[in-house]
BAVEX-589151 format. One record per residue: residue number from 1; y, x, z of N, C-alpha, C, CB in turn; chain. Coordinates in pm, 1 decimal. Atoms other than C-alpha are relative to their C-alpha. Glycine has a CB too. Layout:
+-----+----------+----------+----------+----------+----------+----------+----------+----------+----------+----------+----------+----------+------+
| pos |     n_yy |     n_xx |     n_zz |    ca_yy |    ca_xx |    ca_zz |     c_yy |     c_xx |     c_zz |    cb_yy |    cb_xx |    cb_zz | unit |
+-----+----------+----------+----------+----------+----------+----------+----------+----------+----------+----------+----------+----------+------+
| NUM |        Y |        X |        Z |        Y |        X |        Z |        Y |        X |        Z |        Y |        X |        Z |    A |
...
+-----+----------+----------+----------+----------+----------+----------+----------+----------+----------+----------+----------+----------+------+
END
This chain:
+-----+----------+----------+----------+----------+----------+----------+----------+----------+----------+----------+----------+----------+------+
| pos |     n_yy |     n_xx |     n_zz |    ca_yy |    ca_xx |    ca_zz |     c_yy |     c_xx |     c_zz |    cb_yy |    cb_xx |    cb_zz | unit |
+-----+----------+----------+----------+----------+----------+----------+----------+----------+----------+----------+----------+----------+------+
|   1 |    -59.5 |     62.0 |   -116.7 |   2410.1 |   4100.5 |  -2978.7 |    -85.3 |     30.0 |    122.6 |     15.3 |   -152.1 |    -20.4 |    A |
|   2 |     77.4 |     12.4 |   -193.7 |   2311.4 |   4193.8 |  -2602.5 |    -10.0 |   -120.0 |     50.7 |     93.3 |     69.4 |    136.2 |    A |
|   3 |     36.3 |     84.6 |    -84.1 |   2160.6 |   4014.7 |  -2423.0 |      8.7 |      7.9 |    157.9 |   -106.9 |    -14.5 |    -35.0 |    A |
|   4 |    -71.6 |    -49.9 |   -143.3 |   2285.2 |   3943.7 |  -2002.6 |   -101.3 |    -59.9 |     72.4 |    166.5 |    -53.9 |     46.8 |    A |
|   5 |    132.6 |     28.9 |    -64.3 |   1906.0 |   3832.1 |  -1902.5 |    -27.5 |     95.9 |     49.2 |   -104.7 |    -40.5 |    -68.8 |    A |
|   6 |     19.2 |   -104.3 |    -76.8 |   1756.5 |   4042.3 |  -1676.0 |   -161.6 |      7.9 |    -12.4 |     65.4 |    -18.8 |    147.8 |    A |
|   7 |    133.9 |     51.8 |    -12.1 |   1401.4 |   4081.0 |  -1703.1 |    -39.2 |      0.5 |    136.6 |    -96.2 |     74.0 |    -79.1 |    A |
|   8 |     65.8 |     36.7 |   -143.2 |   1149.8 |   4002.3 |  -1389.5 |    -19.1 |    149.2 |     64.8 |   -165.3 |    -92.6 |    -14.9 |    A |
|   9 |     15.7 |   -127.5 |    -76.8 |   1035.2 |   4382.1 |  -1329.9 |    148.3 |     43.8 |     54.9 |    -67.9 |    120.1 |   -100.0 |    A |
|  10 |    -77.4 |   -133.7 |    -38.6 |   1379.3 |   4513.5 |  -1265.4 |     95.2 |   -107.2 |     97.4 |     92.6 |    111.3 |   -153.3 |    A |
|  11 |    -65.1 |     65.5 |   -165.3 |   1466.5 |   4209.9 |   -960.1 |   -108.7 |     51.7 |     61.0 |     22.7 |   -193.0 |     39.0 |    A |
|  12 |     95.3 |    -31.8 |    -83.1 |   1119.8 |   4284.6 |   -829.9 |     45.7 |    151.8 |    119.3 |   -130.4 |     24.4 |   -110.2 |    A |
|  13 |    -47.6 |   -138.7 |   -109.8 |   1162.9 |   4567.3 |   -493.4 |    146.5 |      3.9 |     15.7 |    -42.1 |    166.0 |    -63.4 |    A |
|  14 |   -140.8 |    -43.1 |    -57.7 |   1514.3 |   4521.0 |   -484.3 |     30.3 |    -54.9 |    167.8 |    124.3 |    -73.4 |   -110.7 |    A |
|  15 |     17.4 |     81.6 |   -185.1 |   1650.4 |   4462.3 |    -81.9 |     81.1 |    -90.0 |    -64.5 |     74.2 |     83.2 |    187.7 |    A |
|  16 |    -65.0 |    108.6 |    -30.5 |   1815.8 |   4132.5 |    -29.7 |     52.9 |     28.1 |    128.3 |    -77.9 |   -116.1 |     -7.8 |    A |
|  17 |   -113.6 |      2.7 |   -136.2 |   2120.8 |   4135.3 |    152.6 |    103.2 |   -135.0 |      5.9 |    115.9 |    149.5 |    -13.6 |    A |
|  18 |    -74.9 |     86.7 |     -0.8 |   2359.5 |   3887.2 |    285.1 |    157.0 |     26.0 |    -56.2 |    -14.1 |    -38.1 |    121.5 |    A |
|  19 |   -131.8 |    -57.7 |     73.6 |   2737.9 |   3903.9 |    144.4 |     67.8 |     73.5 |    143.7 |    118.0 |   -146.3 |    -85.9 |    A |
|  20 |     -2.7 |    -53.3 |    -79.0 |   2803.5 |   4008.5 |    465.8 |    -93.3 |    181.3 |     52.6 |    -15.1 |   -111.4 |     48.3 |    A |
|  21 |     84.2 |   -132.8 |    -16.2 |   2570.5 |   4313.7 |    426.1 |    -98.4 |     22.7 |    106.0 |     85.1 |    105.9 |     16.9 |    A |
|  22 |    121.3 |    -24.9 |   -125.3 |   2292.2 |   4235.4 |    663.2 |   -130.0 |      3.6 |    -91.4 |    -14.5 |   -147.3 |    136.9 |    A |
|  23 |    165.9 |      1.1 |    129.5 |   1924.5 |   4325.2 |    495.9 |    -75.0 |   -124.1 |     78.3 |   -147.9 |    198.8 |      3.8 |    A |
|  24 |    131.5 |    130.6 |    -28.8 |   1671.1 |   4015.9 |    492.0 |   -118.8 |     42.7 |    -56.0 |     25.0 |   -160.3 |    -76.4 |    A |
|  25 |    150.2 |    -41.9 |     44.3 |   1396.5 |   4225.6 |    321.6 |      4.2 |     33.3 |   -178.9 |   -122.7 |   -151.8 |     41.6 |    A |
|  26 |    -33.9 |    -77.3 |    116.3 |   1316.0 |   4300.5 |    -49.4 |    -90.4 |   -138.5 |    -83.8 |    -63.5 |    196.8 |     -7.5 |    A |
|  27 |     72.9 |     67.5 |     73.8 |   1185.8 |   4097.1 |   -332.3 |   -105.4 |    -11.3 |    -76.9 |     41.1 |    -19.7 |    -37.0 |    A |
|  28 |    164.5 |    -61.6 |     42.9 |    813.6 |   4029.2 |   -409.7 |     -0.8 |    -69.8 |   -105.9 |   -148.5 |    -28.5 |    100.2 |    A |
|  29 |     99.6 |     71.7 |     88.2 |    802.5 |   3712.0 |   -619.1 |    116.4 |    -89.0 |    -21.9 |   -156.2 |    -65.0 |     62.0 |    A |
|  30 |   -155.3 |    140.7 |     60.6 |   1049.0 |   3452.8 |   -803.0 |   -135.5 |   -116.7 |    -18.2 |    135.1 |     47.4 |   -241.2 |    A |
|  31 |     45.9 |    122.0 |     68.7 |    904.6 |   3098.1 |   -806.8 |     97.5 |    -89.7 |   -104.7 |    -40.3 |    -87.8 |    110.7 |    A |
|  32 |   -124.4 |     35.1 |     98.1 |   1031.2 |   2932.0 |  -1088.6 |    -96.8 |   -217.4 |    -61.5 |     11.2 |    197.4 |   -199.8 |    A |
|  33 |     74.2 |    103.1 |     65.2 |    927.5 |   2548.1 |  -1255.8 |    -47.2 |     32.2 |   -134.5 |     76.5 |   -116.2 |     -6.5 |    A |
|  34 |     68.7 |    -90.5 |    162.3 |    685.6 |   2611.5 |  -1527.5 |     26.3 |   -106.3 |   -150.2 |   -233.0 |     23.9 |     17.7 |    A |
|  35 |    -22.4 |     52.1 |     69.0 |    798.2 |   2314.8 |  -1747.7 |    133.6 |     -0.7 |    -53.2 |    -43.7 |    -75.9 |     30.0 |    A |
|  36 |   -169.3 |      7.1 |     40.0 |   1194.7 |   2366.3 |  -1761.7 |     38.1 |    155.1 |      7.0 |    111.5 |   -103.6 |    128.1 |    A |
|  37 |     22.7 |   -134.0 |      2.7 |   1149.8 |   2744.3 |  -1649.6 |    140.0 |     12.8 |     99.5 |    -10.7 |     80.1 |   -166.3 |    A |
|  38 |    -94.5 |    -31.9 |   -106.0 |   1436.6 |   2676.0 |  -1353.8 |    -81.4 |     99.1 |     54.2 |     46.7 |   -115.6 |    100.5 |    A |
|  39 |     23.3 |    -99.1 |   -115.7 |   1432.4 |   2933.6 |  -1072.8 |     31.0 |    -84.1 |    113.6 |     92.3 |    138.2 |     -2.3 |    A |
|  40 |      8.1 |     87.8 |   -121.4 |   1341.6 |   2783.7 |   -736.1 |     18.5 |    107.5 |    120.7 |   -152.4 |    -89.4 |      8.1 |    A |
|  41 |     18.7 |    -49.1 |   -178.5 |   1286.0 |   3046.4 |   -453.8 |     31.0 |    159.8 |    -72.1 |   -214.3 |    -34.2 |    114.1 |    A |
|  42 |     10.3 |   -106.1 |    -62.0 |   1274.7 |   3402.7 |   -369.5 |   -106.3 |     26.7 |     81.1 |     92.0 |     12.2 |     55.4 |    A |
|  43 |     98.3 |    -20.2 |   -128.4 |    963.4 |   3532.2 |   -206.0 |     55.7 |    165.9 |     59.2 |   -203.3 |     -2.5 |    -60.8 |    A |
|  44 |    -26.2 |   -100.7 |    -28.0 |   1054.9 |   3773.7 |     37.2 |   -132.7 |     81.6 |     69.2 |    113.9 |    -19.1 |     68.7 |    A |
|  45 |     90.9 |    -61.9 |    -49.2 |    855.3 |   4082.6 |    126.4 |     68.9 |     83.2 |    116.3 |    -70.7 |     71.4 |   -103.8 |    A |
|  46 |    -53.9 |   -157.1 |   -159.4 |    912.6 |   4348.2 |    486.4 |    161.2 |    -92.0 |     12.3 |     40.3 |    284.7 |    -92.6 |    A |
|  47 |   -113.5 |    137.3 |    -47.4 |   1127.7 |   4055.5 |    609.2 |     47.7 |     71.6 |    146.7 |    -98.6 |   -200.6 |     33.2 |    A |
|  48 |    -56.8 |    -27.5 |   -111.9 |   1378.8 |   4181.1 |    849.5 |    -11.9 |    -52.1 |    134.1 |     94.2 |     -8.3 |    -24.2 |    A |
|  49 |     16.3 |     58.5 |   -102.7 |   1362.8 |   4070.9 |   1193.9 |    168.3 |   -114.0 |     26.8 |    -41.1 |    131.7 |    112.0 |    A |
|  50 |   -118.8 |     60.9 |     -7.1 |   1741.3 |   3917.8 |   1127.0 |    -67.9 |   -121.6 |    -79.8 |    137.7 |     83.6 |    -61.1 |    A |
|  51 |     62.3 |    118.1 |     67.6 |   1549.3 |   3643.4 |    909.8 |    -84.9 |   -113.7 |     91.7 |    -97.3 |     61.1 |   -105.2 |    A |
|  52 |     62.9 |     71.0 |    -92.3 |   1419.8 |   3502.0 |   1229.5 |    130.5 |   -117.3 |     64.4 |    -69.9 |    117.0 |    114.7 |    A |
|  53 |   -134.5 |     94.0 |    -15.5 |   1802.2 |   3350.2 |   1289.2 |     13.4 |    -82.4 |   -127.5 |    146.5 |     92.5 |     20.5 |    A |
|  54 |    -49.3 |     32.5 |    147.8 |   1803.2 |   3178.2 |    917.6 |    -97.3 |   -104.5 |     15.1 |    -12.3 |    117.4 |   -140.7 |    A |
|  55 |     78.1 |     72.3 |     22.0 |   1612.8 |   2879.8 |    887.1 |    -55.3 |    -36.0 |   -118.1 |     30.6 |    -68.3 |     44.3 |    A |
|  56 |     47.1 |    -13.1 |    115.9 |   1393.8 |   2996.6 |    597.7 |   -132.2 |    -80.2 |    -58.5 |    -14.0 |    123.9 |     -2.1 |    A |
|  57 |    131.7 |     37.0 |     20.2 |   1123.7 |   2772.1 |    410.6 |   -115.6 |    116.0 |     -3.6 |      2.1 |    -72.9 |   -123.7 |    A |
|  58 |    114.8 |   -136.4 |    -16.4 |    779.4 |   2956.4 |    407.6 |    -76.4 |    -58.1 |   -116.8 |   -111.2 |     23.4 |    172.1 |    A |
|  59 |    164.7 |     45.2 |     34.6 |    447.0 |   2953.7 |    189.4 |    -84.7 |      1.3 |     73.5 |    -66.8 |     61.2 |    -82.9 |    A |
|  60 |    140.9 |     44.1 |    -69.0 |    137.0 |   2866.0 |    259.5 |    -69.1 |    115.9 |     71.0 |   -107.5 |    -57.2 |   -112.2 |    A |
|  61 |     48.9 |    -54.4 |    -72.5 |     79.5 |   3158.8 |    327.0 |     85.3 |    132.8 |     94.7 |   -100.0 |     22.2 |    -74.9 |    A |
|  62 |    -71.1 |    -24.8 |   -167.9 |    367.9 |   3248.8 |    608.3 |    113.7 |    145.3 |    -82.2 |   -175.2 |     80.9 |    183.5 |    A |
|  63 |    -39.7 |    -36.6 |     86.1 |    571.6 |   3420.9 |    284.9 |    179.1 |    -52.5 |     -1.5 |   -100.9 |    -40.2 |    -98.4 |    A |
|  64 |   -108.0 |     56.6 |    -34.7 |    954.2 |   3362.2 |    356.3 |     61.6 |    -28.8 |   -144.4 |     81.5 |     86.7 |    100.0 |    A |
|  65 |     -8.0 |     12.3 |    120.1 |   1099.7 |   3190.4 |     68.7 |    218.4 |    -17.0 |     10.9 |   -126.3 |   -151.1 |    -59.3 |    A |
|  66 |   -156.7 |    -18.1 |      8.5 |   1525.2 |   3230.3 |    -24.1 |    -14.9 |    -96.8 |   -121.8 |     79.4 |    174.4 |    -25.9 |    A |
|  67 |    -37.5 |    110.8 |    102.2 |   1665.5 |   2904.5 |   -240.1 |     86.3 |    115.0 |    -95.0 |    104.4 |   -155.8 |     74.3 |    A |
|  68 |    -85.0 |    -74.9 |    107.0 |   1758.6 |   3092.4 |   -577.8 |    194.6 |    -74.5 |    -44.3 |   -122.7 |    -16.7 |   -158.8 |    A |
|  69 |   -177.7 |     40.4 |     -9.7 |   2119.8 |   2850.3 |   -523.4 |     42.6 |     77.6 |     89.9 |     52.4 |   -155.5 |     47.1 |    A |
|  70 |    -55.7 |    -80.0 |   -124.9 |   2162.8 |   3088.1 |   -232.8 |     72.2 |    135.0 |    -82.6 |   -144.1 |     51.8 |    125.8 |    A |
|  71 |      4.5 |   -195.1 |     56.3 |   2187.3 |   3445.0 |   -482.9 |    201.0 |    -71.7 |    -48.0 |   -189.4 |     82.2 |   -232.8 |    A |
|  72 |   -125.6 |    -37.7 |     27.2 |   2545.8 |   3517.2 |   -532.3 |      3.6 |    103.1 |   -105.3 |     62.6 |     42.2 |    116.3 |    A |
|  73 |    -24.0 |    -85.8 |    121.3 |   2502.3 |   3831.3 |   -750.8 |   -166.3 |    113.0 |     34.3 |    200.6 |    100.6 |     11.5 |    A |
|  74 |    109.7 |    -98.4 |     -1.9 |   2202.6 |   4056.0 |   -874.2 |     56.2 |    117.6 |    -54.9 |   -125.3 |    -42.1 |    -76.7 |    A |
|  75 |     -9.2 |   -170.4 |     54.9 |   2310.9 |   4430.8 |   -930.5 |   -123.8 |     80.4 |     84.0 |    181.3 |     88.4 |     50.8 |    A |
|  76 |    106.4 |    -70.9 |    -41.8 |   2184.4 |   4708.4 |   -732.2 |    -84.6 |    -53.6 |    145.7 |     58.7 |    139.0 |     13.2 |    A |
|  77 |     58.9 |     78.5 |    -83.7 |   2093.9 |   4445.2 |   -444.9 |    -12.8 |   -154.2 |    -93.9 |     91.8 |      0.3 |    145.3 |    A |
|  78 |    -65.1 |    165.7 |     81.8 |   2057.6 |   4064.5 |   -503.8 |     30.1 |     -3.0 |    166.0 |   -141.0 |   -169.8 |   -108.4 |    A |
|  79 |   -111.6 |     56.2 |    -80.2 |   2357.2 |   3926.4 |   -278.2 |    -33.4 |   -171.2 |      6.5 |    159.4 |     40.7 |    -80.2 |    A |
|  80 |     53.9 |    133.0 |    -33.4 |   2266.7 |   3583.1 |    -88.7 |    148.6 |    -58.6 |     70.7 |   -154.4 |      7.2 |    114.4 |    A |
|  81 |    -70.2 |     42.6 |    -89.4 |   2515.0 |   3357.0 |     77.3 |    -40.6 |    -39.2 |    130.3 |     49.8 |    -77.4 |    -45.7 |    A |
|  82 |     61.7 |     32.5 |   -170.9 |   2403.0 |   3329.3 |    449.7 |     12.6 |   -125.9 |     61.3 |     71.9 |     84.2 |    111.6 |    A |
|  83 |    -52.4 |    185.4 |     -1.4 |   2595.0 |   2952.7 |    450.1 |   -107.4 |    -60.7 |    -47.7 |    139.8 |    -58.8 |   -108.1 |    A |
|  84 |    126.8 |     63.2 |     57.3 |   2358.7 |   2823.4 |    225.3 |   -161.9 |     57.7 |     28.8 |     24.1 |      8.4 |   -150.4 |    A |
|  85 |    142.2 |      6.0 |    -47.2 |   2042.9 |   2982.1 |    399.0 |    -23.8 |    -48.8 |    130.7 |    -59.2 |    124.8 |     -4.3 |    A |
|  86 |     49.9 |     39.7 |   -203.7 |   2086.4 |   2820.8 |    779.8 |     37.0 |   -124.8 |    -61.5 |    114.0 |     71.0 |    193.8 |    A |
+-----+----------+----------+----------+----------+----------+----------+----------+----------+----------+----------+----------+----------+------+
END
C-alpha cells in the first residue's frame, strides 16, 4: 500500500505562491508541535517584497512565518490562500 505522506526534504526549497499566483518566497522550515506532531507554520525564506502587504507572524528572529491552515495544495509549489494570511 502507498503511502500519500510527503516527506520533509521534498517541501523544503519549494516557492510559495498565493492561489492567485503571486510568489511570497520559498520554504526553509515547517514548525510543527512535538507532542501531537500537528503542523503549525511555514518558515519562509527570500521573502518577496509582496509579503510586506500580508500581515505575517515572524520569529524571533525576523523569519516570516505562513499558518500551515493557510496551504491549499502541495505539488510542484505549496498553494496558500491569501484570505487566510491578512
Amino acid at each position: 500500500m502507498q503511502s500519500n505522506k510527503n516527506p520533509f526534504n521534498l517541501i523544503l526549497n519549494k516557492m510559495i505562491v498565493t492561489k492567485e499566483g503571486k510568489r511570497l518566497g520559498f520554504v526553509k522550515d515547517i514548525t510543527f508541535e512535538t507532542k501531537s506532531g500537528e503542523l503549525i507554520n511555514i518558515v519562509v525564506k527570500d521573502s518577496t517584497p509582496y509579503t510586506k502587504n500580508l500581515n505575517l507572524e515572524r520569529t524571533s528572529s525576523k523569519e516570516l512565518l505562513i499558518p500551515y491552515s493557510a496551504i491549499i495544495a502541495i505539488s510542484d509549489f505549496v498553494i496558500v490562500s491569501e484570505e487566510d494570511l491578512i
